[in-house]
C-alpha positions in Angstrom: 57.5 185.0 126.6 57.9 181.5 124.8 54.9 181.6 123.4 55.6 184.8 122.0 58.9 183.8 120.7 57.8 180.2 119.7 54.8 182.2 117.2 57.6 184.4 115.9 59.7 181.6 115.1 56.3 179.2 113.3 55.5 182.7 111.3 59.1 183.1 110.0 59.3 179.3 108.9 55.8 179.5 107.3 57.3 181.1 103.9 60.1 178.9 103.9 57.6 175.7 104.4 55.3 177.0 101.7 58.4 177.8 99.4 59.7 174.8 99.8 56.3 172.3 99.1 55.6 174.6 96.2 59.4 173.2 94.8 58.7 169.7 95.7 54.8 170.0 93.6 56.5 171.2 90.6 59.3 168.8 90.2 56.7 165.7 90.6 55.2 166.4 86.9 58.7 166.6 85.7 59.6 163.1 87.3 56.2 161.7 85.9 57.2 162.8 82.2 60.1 161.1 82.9 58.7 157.8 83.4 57.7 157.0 79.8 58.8 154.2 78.0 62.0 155.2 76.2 63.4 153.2 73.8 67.1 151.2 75.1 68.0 149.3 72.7 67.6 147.4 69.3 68.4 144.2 67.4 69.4 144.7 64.8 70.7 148.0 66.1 69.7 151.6 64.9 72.1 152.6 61.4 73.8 148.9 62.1 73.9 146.3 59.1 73.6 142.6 59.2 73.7 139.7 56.8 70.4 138.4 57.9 67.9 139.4 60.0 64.8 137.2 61.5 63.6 139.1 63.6 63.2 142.8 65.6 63.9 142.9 69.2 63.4 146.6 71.1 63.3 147.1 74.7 62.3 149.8 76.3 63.2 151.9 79.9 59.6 150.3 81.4 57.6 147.6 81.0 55.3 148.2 77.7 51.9 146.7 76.9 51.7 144.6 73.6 48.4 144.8 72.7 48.2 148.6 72.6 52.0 148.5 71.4 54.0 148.0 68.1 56.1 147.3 65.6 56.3 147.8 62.0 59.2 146.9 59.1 58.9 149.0 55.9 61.3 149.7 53.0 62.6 153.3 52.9 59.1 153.7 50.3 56.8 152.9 53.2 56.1 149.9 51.9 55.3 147.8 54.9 57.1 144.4 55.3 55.8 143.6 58.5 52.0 145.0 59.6 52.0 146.8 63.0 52.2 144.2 66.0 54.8 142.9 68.4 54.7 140.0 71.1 56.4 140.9 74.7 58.6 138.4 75.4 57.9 136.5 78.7 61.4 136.5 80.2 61.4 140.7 79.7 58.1 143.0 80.2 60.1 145.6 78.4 61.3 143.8 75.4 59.2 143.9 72.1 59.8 140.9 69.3 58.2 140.8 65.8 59.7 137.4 64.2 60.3 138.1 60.2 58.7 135.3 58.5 60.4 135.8 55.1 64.0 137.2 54.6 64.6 140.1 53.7 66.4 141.1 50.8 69.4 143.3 50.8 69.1 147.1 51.2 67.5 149.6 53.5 64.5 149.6 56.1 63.1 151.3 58.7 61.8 150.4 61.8 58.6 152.2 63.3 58.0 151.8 66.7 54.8 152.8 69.5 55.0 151.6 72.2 52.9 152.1 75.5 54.0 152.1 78.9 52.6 150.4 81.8 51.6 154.1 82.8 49.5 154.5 80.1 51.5 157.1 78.0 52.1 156.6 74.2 55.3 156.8 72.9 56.7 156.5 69.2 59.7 156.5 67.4 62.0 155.2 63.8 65.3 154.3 62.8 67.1 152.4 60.2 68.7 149.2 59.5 70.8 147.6 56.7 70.6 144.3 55.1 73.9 143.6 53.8 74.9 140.7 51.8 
């Protein structure tokens, strides 16, 4: 008789079980897509203005790899002012630096951005900054 009712009871939790592994499988991609590198933060900052700037600082949400990542300065024409490529600083696997080795005169640029996680995945992204003087 507790056999009977011990089966009863395993066949009755068997959809639940199922159910329930089924939710857990399809919120693990969701948790994986979540785990690309994102960018934080930015020096100079994204729309901000400064009287100089000598270099570009981003970090990201992860660690990034700097020889599949990068960084490029271009005037609003797409004229580059600095070629693709970025240094990770040593202090901070998720900080990016491009030094500027010439300053920059005053006006508008944008800041374009890949960057590649430690996972592998590719991520890009722009924004602007002012040189004011």
């Amino acid at each position: 008789m507790i056999a009977v009712t011990l089966t009863r009871a395993v066949r009755q939790c068997m959809p639940v079980a199922a159910a329930l592994a089924l939710a857990v499988a399809m919120c693990a991609p969701m948790d994986a897509a979540l785990a690309h590198a994102h960018l934080e933060s930015a020096i100079p900052a994204a729309d901000g203005a400064s009287p100089e700037v000598a270099e570009i600082r981003l970090t990201f949400s992860e660690a990034v790899e700097p020889k599949l990542s990068t960084i490029r300065v271009e005037t609003l024409e797409e004229r580059a002012i600095v070629a693709p490529g970025a240094e990770r600083l040593p202090d901070n696997p998720r900080s990016l630096v491009v030094r500027l080795y010439e300053k920059l005169a005053a006006g508008r640029y944008r800041v374009r951005w890949v960057a590649v996680g430690a996972d592998g995945h590719r991520m890009s992204g722009a924004y602007l900054f002012t040189v004011s003087r």
